[in-house]
N, C-alpha and C positions, 0 to 999 in steps of 0.2 A: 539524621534525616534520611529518607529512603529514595530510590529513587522517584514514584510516586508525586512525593513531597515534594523533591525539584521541579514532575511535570507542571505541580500546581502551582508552583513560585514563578516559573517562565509563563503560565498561563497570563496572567494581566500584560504581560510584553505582547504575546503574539497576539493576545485577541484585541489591541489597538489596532491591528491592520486593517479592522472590518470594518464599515462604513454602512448609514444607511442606505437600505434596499438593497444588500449585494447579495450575490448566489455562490451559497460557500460548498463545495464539495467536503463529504468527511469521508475519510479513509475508514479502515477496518483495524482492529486490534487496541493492542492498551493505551498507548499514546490517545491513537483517535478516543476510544470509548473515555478517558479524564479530559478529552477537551471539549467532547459533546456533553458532558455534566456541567461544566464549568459555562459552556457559552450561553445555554438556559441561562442561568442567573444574571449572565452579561447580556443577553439582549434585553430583560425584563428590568433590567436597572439602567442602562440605555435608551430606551424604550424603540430601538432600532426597528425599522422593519427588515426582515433578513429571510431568507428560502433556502434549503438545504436540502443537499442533496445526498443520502446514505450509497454504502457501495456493496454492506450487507444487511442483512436481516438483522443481527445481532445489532449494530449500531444505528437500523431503523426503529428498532424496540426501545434504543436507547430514548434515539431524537424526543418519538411517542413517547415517553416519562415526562420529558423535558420539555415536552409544551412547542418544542420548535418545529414551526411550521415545514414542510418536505412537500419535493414537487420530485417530479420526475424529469430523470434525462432526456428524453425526448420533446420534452417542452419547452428546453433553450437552445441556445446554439452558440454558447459562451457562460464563464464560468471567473468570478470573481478572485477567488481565492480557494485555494483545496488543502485540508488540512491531512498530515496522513504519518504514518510510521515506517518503519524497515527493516528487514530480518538483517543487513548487512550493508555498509558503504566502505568505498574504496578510499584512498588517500586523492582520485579526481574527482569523488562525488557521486559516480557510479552508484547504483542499488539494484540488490536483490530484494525478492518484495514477493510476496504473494503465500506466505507460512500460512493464511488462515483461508486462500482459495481464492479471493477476491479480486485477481490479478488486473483479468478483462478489464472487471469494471473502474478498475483504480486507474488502468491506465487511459482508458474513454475520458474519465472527468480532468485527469490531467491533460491530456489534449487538446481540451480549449479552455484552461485555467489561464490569467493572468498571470496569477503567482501561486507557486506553490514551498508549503512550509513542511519542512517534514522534523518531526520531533522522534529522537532513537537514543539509547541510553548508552556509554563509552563502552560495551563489553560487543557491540555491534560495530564498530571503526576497525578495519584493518588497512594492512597496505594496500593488499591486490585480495580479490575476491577470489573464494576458495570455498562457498559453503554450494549444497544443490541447489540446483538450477527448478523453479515451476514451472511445468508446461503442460499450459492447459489445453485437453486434445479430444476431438469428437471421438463419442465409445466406438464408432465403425473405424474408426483408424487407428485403433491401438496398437494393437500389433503390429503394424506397417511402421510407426510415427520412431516404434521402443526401436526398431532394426535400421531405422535412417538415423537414429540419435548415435546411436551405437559406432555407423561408421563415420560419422565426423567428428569421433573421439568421448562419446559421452556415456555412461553408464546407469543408465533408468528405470526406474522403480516405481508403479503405480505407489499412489499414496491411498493406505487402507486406513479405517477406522479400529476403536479397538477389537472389538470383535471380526474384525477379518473382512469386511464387508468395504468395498472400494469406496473413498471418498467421494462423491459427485458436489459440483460445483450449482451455486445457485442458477446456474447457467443449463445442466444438465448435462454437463462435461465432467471428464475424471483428470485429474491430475497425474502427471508423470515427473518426479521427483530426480533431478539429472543433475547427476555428478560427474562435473568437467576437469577435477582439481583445481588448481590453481592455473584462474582465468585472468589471462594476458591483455587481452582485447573483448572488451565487452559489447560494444559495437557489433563486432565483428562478426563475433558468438550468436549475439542476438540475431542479426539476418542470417545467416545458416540455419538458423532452427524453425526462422518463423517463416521459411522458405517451403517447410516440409507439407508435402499437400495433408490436411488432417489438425494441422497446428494451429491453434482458436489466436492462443498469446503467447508471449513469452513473458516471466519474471525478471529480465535483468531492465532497469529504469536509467533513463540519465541523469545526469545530477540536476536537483531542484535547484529556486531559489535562495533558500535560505533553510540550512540545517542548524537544528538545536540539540546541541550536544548534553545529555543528562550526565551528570555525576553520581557514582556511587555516595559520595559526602554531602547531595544533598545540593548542590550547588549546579550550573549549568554552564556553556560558554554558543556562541553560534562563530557558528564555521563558514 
C-alpha cells in the first residue's frame, strides 16, 4: 500500500465528522486534493447538503469535477470543519504550511473552523521545526520584508518558478521562502515576522484538532 492508499483507507474515518448542511473548508495539496475526490461520492451517497469552500484554484477545479457545491468566504462568518495538509509538524503540533502558496487563505478558513483535521504523511513529523519558513509579502516590500527577515535571524529567498520567473500567489503576492534553521519557538517566530510592515502571512500554523498520521505501509494512526 502507498501512501495514497492509506489517505483513502482514513478517508471514511474523517469524512464521518461531516453532518448535514455544514461548510467544510478544503485546504490545498495532496492530502486536500484525495479528500475532495472522495467527499463527492460521500456527499452523493449521503445525500448531505454540504457548501465548500476551496483555498486554491487547483482544488477549486477539483471541487467543479466533483459536483460539490462552493461558495465563497465572504459569505459566512464561520466554518464547520476544514480539511487541509502540511509541509511539516512538530512533536507540540506546530505546522509549517504554505509549499503550494495557499497560506493567507488556509489560514482565514481556519480561523473560524470549528474543527480542523489536517492529514500529512510520517516523513513530514519531526521533533522541532527546521524546514523554510512561507512568507507571503506585497511585491512593493520586497526588498524591505528580505533585510527585516534577515535581521531577526532568517535567511530569504523569493520562491521562483521554473523558468526563473517569481512565484506570485493567487492573492498577487510573492513568496519569500525563509530559513530560520531549527525553530525553537514557533509562536514566537511567527509574531516577529508578521510584525514586519509588508508581511500579508506568515506559514508557521498551530497545532490543529486532530492530525492523521499516513504510513509509508499503507496504514495510518491520529495524533
Amino acid at each position: 500500500m502507498t501512501v495514497d492508499d492509506a489517505i483513502e483507507a482514513l478517508s471514511p474515518q474523517a469524512l464521518k465528522m461531516i453532518k448535514n448542511n455544514f461548510v467544510i473548508g478544503l485546504g490545498s495539496g495532496r492530502a486536500a486534493t484525495a479528500i475532495v475526490r472522495l467527499l463527492s461520492s460521500h456527499i452523493k451517497k449521503t445525500k448531505f447538503s454540504v457548501k465548500a469552500i476551496p483555498t486554491s484554484l487547483q482544488i477549486k477545479m477539483e471541487a467543479e469535477r466533483g459536483q460539490i457545491p462552493l461558495i465563497e468566504a465572504d459569505q459566512i462568518n464561520h466554518i464547520d470543519l476544514v480539511f487541509d495538509g502540511a509541509d511539516q509538524i512538530d512533536a507540540s503540533g506546530n505546522m509549517i504550511k504554505g509549499g503550494g502558496g495557499a497560506l493567507l487563505r488556509e489560514k482565514i478558513l481556519i480561523s473560524i473552523a470549528d474543527k480542523v483535521v489536517i492529514i500529512a504523511d510520517e516523513s513530514k513529523f519531526v521533533k522541532k521545526l527546521n524546514r523554510s519558513v512561507p512568507v507571503e509579502v506585497h511585491p512593493f516590500a520586497r526588498k524591505i520584508t528580505e533585510s527585516q527577515i534577515r535581521k531577526i535571524g532568517g535567511n530569504p529567498h523569493i520562491r521562483l518558478l521554473d523558468r526563473g520567473y517569481p512565484f506570485m500567489t493567487e492573492n498577487g503576492n510573492v513568496i519569500l521562502d525563509c530559513d530560520f534553521g531549527q525553530i525553537r519557538n514557533p509562536k514566537e517566530l511567527a509574531t516577529k515576522i508578521i510584525e514586519i510592515p509588508g508581511v500579508i502571512e506568515v506559514g508557521i500554523f498551530s497545532k490543529p484538532d486532530i492530525i492523521y498520521k499516513v504510513k509509508e505501509n499503507g496504514k495510518y494512526e491520529i495524533v
